[in-house]
C-alpha positions as CSV (number, residue, x, y, z in Angstrom):
1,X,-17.0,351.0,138.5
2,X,-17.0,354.7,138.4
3,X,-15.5,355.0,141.8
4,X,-12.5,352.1,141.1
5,X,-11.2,354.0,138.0
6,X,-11.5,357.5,139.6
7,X,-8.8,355.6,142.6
8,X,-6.8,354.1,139.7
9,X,-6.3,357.5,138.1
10,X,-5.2,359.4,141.8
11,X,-2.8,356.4,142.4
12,X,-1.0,356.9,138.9
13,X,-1.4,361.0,139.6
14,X,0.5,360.8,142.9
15,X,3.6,358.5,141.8
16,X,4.4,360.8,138.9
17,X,4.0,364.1,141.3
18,X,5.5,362.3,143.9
19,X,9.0,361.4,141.1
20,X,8.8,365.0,139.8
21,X,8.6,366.7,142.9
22,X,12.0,367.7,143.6
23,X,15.2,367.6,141.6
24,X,18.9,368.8,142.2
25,X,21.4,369.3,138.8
26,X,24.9,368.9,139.4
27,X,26.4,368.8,135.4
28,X,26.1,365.5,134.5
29,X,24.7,364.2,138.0
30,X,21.5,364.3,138.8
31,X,19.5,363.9,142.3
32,X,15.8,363.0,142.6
33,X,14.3,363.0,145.5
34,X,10.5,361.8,146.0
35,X,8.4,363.5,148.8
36,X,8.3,360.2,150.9
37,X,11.7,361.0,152.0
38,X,13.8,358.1,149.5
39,X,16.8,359.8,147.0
40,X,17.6,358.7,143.6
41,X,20.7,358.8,141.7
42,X,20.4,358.9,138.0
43,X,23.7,359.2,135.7
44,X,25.4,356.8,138.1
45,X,28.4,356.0,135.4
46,X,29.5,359.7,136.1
47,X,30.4,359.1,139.6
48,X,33.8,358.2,139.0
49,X,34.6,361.5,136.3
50,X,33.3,363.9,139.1
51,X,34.4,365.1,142.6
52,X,31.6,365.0,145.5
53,X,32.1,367.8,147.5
54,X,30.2,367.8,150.8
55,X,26.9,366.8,149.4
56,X,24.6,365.5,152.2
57,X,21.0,363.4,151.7
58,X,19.0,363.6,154.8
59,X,15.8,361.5,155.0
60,X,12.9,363.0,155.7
61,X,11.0,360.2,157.1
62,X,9.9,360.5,160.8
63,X,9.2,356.8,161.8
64,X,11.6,354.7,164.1
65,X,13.8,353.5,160.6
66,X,16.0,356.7,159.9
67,X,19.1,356.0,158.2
68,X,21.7,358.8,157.8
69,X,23.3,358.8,153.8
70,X,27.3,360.6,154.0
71,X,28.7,360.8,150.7
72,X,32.1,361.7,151.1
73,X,35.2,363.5,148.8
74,X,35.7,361.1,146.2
75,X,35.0,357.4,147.7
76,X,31.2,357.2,148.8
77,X,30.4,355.5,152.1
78,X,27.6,355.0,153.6
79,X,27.3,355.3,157.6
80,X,24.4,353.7,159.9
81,X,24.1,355.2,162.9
82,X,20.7,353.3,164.0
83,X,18.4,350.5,163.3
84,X,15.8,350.7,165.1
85,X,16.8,352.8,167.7
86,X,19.7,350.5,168.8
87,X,23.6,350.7,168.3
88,X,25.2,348.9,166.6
89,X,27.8,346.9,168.9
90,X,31.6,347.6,168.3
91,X,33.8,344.4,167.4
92,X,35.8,344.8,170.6
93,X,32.7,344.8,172.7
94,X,31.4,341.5,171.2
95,X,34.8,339.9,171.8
96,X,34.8,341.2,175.1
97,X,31.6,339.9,175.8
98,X,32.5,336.0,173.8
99,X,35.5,335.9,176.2
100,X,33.4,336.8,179.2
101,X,30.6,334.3,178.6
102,X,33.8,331.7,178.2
103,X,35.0,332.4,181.2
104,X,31.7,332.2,182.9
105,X,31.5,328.6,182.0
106,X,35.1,327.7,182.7
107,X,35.5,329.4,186.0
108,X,33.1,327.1,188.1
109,X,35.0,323.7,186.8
110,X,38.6,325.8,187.9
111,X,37.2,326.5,191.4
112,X,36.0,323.4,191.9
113,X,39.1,321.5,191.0
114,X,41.1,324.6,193.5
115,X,43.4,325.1,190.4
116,X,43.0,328.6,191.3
117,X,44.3,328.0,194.7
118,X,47.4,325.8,193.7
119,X,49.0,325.8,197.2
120,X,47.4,321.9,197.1
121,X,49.2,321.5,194.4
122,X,52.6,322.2,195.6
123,X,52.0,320.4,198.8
124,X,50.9,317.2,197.1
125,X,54.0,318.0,194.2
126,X,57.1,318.5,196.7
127,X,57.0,314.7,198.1
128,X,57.2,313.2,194.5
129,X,60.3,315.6,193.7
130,X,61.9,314.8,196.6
131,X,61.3,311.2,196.0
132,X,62.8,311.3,192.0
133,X,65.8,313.5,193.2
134,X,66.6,310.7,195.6
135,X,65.9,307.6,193.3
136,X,68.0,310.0,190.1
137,X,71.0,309.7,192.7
138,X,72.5,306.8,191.3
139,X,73.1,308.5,188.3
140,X,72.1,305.1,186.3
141,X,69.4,307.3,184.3
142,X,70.1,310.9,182.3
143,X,69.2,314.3,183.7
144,X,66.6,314.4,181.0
145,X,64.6,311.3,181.8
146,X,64.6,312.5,185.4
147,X,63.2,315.7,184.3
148,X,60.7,314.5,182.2
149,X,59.7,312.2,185.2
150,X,59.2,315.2,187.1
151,X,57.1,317.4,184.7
152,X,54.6,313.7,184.6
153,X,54.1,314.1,188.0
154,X,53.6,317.8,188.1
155,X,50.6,317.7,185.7
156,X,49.8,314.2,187.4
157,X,49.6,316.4,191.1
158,X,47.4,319.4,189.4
159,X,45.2,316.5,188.1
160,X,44.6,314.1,191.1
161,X,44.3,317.4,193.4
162,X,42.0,318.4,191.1
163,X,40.1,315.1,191.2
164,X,40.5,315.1,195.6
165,X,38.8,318.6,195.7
166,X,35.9,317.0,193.4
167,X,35.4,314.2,195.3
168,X,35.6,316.4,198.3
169,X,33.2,318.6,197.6
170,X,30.5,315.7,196.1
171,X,30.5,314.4,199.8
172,X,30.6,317.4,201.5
173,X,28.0,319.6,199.5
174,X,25.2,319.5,202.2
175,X,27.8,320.2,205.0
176,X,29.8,323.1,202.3
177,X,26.0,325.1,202.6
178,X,26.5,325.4,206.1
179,X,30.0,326.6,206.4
180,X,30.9,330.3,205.9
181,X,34.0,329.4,204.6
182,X,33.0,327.0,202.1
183,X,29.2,328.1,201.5
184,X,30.1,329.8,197.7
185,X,31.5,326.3,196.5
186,X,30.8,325.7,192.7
187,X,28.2,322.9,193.9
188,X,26.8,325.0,196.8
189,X,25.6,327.8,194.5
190,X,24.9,325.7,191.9
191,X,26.8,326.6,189.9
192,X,28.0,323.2,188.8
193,X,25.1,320.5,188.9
194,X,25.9,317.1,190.1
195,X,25.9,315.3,187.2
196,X,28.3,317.9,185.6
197,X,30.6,317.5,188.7
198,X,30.6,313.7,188.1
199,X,31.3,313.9,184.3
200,X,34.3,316.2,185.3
201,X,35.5,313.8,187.9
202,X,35.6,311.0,185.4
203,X,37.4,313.4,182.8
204,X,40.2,314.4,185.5
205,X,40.3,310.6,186.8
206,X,41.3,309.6,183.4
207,X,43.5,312.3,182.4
208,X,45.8,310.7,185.2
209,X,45.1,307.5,184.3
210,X,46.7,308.4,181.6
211,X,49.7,310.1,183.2
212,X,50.1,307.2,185.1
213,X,50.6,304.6,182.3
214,X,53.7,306.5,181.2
215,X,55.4,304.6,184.2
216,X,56.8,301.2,184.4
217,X,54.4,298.3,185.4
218,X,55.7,298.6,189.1
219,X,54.4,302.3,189.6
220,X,51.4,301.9,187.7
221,X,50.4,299.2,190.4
222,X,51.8,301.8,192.7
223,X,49.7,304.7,191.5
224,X,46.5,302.5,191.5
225,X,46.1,302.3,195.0
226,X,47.0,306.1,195.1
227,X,44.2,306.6,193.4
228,X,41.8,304.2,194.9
229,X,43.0,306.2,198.6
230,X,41.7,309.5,196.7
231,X,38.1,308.7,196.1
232,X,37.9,307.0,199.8
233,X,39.7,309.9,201.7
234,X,36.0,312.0,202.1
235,X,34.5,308.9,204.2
236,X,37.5,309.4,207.0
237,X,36.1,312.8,208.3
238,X,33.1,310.6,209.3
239,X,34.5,307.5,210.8
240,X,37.8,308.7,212.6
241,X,39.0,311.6,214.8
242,X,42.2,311.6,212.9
243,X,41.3,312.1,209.1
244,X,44.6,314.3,208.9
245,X,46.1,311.1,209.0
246,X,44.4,309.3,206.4
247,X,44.9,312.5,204.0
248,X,48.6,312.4,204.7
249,X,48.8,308.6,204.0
250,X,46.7,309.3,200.6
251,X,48.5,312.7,200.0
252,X,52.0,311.4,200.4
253,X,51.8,308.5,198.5
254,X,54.1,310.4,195.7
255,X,57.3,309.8,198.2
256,X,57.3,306.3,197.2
257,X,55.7,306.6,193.7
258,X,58.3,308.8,192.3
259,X,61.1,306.6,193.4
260,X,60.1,303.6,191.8
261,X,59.2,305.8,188.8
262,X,63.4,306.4,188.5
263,X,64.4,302.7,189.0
264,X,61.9,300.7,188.8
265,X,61.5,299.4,192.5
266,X,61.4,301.1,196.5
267,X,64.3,300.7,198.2
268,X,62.2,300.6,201.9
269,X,65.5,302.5,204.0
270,X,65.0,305.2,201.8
271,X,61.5,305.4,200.9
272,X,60.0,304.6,204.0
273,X,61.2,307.1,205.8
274,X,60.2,309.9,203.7
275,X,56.6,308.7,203.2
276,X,56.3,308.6,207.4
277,X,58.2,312.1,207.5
278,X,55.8,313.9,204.7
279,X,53.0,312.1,206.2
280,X,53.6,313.9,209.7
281,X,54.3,316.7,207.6
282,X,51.1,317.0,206.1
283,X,49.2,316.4,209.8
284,X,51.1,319.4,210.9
285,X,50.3,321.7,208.5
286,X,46.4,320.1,207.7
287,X,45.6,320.5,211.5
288,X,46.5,324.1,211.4
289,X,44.3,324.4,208.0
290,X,41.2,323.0,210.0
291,X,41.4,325.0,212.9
292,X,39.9,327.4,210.5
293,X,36.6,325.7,210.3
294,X,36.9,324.0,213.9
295,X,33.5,325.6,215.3
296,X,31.5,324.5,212.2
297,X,32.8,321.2,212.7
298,X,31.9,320.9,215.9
299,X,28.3,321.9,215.2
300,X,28.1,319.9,212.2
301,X,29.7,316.2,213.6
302,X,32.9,317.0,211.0
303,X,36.0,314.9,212.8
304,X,39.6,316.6,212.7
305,X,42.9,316.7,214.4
306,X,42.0,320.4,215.1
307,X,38.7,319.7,217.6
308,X,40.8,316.6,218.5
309,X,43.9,317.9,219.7
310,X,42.1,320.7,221.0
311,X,44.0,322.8,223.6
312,X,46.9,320.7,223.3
313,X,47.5,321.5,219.5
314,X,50.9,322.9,219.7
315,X,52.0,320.1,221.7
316,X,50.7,317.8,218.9
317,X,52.0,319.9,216.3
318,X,55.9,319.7,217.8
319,X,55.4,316.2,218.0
320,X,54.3,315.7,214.1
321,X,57.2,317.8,213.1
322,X,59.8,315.6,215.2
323,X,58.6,312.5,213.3
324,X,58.8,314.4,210.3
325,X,62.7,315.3,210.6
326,X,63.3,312.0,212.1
327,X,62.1,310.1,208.9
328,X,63.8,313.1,206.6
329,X,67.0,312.6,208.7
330,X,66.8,308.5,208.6
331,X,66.0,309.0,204.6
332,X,68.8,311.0,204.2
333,X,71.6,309.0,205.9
334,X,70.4,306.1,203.6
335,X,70.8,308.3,200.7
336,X,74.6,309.2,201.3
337,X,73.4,312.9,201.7
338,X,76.2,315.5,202.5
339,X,75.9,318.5,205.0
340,X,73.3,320.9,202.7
341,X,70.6,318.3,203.1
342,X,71.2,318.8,207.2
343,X,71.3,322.4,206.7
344,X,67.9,322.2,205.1
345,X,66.7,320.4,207.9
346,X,67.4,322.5,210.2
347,X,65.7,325.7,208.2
348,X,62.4,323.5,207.8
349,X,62.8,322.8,211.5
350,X,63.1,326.5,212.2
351,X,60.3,327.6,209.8
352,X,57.8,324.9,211.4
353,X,59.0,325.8,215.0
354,X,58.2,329.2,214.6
355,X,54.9,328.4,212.6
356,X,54.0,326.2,215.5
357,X,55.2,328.8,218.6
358,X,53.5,332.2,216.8
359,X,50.3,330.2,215.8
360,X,46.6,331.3,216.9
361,X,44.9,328.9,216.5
362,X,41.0,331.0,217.0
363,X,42.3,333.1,214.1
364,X,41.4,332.1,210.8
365,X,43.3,334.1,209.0
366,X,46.3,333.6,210.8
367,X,45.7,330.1,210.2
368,X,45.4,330.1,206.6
369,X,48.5,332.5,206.4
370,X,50.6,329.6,208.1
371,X,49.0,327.1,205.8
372,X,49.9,328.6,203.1
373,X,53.6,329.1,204.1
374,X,54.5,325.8,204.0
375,X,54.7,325.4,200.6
376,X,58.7,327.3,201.1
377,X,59.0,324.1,203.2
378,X,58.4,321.8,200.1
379,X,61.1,323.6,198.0
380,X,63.7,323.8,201.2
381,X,63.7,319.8,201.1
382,X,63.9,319.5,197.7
383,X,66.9,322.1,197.4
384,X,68.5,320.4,200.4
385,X,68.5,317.2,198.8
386,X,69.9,318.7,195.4
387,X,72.9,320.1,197.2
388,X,73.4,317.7,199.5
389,X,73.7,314.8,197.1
390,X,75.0,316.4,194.2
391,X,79.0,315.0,193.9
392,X,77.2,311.5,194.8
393,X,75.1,312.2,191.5
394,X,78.1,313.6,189.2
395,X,80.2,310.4,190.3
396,X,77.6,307.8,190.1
397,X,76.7,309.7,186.5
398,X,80.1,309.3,185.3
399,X,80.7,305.8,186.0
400,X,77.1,304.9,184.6
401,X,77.5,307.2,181.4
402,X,76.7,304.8,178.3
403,X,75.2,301.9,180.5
404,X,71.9,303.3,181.4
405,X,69.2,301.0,181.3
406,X,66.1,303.3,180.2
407,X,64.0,299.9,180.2
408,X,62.7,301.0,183.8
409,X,61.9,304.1,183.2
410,X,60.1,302.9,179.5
411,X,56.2,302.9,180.0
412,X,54.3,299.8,181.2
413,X,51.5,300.1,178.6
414,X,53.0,302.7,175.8
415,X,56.6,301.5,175.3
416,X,57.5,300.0,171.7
C-alpha cells in the first residue's frame, strides 16, 4: 500500500516539473516546452495580431522519430524532413516511377507484336495501297471513301502483322532460345507467359475481325482466308524448302483484298498480276532477311529459301525480281497506266538490282540493312501508280461525279 501511493505521488511530481520546466514570454505568446522534448503553444488566438520573426523549436528527442518545427514570418508551416529515417519521395519521382512500371508491362506485348519494328508493317501495307489506288481508278467512288479504305487497312496491316509475329513466335519459342538473333524474344525470356501470349493473340485476331467487317460481303470472304493463311504460315518452315513462298502468298493477299474493297469484285487482269509480282517481291527480299539466321537454321532443321538457294542466291533473287516487274508491268497495262508508273518500274528495278549485285549474303548486318530498304520500294510503286494513272482518275471522276454507288464500299455486317 505504502509503496503504490509513494509511486502515485512521484508520477503526479514529475508531470507538473516536467510542464513548469521551461517557459519562453513573447507579449501575449507564450512557449512551454516540457523536458521530454514536445512544445506547447498557449494564447494561440494571438497568432494572427503578432509577427513571428525567426523563432525556431528544435526537438530534443534523440530516438529515430525527429521532426524539425519551422515557423516562418507571418504564415506558419511546418516542414518534415524525415520519418523514420527515410525521405520522403518527390511527386515527379513517383510519376516517373508509375510511368516506368507501365511501360514495363506494355513493352513485352509491343515487342512481341514487332510494332516497334514496323518495317513488317510497311511491307505487308504497300500491296493493299497499291491495290485501292488501282481499284479508286475508275473514279466511280470519292477520294474520301478511298482514303478512308486505306487508313482500314493500315490499322488492319499493324494488326494482323502483329497477330503473324505472335503466332510466330508461339511455334517457334523452343527454336527462338537457340538463336542469337532471336534468343531475347518476349516468350524466350519470359517475359510474356504462354497463356498471356494466347489471350493477346485472340485480342489482336479480333481487333481485325473487326476491321474487316467494315468491308462489303465479298472482301470479308476475301479477308477470311487471309486470315486463316496467317495462323498456318508457322507450320511451312517445317514441311517445305520454300516457306518464303507460302509467307508471300499469305503476306500479299492485300493486292487482291484492297481491290475488291473499292468495287466490290477482282478484276483477275489486274489483280492477278499484282498478287504474283508482290509475291516474288516478298521472296526476294524474305530470302535476303533469312540469310541472317541461315547457320542456325541449318543446325536447327529450320527450312528457307536462304539454305535452299544456297550459293546460287543472287541468281534466284534476279529471277524473283523479273517475275515481280513482269506481273507489275502486266498489271499496269491493264490499268491504262501512263509513262510515271514505267518510270517507277524501272527505279524499283534499279534499287533491287543493286540490292541483289552489292549483297553479302554471310553478313548479317548487311543483310538486315538491305531488308530494311525495301520498304522505299513499297512507296516507289505506290507513287508510280499515282502519277501514272492520275488524268485516267480525274476523267473517269468527272464523268462519274453524282452517280457513285457507295453501296459497295458500305459494310457487309455494319451498314444501315
Amino acid at each position: 500500500m505504502f509503496n503504490s501511493s509513494l509511486r502515485s505521488y512521484k508520477i503526479i511530481n514529475i508531470k507538473t516539473f516536467l510542464l513548469k520546466a521551461n517557459q519562453y514570454s513573447n507579449g501575449s505568446i507564450n512557449i512551454t516546452s516540457c523536458l521530454c522534448g514536445h512544445s506547447y503553444l498557449k494564447n494561440k488566438r494571438s497568432l494572427d495580431r503578432v509577427q513571428l520573426k525567426n523563432i525556431r523549436v528544435h526537438s530534443t528527442q534523440s530516438d529515430q522519430h525527429r521532426q524539425k518545427v519551422v515557423i516562418e514570418t507571418s504564415t506558419p508551416k511546418i516542414v518534415i524532413h524525415k520519418i523514420k529515417d527515410k525521405v520522403l519521395p518527390d511527386e515527379k519521382d513517383v510519376e516517373a516511377s508509375l510511368r516506368l512500371a507501365w511501360k514495363d508491362k506494355i513493352n513485352p506485348y509491343i515487342k512481341l507484336a514487332r510494332w516497334d519494328k514496323p518495317i513488317g508493317v510497311y511491307l505487308l501495307y504497300w500491296p493493299c495501297s497499291w491495290s485501292i489506288a488501282l481499284g479508286s481508278l475508275s473514279g466511280t467512288v470519292p477520294l474520301s471513301t478511298s482514303l478512308e479504305t486505306a487508313g482500314l487497312f493500315l490499322i488492319g496491316a499493324g494488326l494482323m502483322r502483329g497477330a503473324g509475329c505472335t503466332i510466330n513466335d508461339l511455334w517457334d519459342k523452343d527454336v527462338d532460345a537457340q538463336v542469337e538473333r532471336t534468343k531475347d524474344r518476349p516468350l524466350v525470356s519470359g517475359a510474356v507467359s504462354n497463356k498471356q501470349a494466347v489471350g493477346f493473340l485472340a485480342a489482336q485476331l479480333s481487333l481485325a475481325l473487326g476491321v474487316l467487317l467494315q468491308l462489303n460481303c465479298y472482301s470479308v470472304a476475301l479477308g477470311a482466308t487471309s486470315m486463316i493463311l496467317v495462323i498456318t504460315y508457322p507450320l511451312a518452315k517445317r514441311f517445305t524448302n520454300y516457306p518464303q513462298i507460302f509467307l508471300g502468298a499469305t503476306f500479299n493477299w492485300g493486292a487482291l483484298l484492297g481491290y475488291s474493297a473499292i468495287t466490290g469484285y477482282i478484276q483477275p487482269e489486274v489483280c492477278i498480276p499484282l498478287y504474283v509480282s508482290a509475291l516474288s517481291w516478298t521472296v526476294l527480299y524474305d530470302t535476303i532477311y533469312a540469310h541472317q539466321d541461315k547457320y542456325d537454321d541449318a543446325r536447327l532443321g529450320i527450312k528457307s529459301t536462304a539454305l535452299t538457294f544456297g550459293e546460287h542466291t543472287k541468281p534466284a533473287l534476279t529471277g524473283a525480281l523479273a517475275v515481280s516487274l513482269s506481273g507489275l508491268a502486266l498489271a499496269g497495262q491493264a490499268a491504262n497506266m501512263s509513262l510515271p508508273y514505267y518510270l517507277a518500274l524501272a527505279m524499283y528495278a534499279a534499287h533491287a538490282g543493286r540490292q541483289i549485285y552489292t549483297l553479302n549474303p554471310d553478313s548479317a548486318d548487311d543483310c538486315a540493312k538491305k531488308f530494311k530498304s525495301n520498304s522505299m520500294v513499297g512507296l516507289i510503286i505506290l507513287l508510280g501508280i499515282l502519277g501514272g494513272g492520275y488524268h485516267q482518275y480525274i476523267d473517269n471522276r468527272e464523268r462519274n461525279r453524282g452517280k457513285e454507288d457507295l453501296s459497295v464500299t458500305k459494310s457487309c455486317f455494319f451498314s444501315s
